[in-house]
C-alpha positions in Angstrom: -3.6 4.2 -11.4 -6.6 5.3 -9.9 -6.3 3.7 -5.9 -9.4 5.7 -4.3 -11.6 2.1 -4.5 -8.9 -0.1 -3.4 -7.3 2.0 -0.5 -9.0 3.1 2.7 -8.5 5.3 5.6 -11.0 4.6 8.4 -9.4 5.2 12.2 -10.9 1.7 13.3 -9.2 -0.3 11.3 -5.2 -0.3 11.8 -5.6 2.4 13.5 -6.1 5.0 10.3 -3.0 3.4 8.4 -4.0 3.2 4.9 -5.3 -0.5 4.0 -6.2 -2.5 1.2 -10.0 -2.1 1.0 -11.9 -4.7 2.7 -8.4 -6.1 4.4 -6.3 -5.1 7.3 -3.4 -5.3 5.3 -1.8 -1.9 5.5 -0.2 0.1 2.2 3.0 -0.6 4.7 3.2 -3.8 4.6 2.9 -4.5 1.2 5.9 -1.9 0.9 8.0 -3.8 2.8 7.4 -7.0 1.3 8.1 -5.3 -1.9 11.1 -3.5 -0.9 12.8 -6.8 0.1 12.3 -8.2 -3.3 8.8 -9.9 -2.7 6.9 -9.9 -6.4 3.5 -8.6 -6.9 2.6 -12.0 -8.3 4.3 -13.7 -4.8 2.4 -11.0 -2.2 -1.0 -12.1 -3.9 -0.1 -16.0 -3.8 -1.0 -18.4 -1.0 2.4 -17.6 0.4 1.8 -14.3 1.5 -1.6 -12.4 1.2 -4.1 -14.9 -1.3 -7.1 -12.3 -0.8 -4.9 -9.3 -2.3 -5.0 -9.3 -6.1 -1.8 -7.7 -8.3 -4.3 -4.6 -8.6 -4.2 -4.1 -5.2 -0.8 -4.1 -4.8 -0.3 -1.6 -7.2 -2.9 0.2 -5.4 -0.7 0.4 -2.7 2.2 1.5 -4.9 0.5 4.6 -6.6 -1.1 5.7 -3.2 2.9 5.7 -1.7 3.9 7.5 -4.3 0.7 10.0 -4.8 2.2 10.7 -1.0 5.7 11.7 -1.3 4.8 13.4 -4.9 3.6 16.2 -2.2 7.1 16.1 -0.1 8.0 19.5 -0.4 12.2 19.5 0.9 13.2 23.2 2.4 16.8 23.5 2.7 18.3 24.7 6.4 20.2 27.2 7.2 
């Protein structure tokens, strides 16, 4: 999924923690939310986030895992 138009970095808003464009809802958040079993469809209802759209939340999803597709693990010792 291409993310590049839905996330955005800028160091005034959230302090530089990726965000949903045009939110201050943070990649983070909607992580969280969906690591405790929150739905796509629930985080863009009226319960959670109504402005987020089930795009944007997998947005958020392929820019988490675009990030720790780099992790490079060296092993100690």
């Amino acid at each position: 999924m291409n993310y590049q138009k839905r996330i955005t970095i800028n160091p005034k808003v959230m302090v530089g923690k990726p965000v949903v464009a045009g939110t201050r809802i943070t990649v983070e958040q909607v992580l969280t939310l969906l690591s405790q079993g929150v739905t796509a469809e629930e985080l863009a209802s009226e319960k959670y986030y109504p402005q987020l759209t089930k795009a944007d939340v997998y947005a958020a999803v392929a820019y988490a895992k675009d990030r720790v597709e780099d992790e490079r693990v060296y092993p100690l010792g």
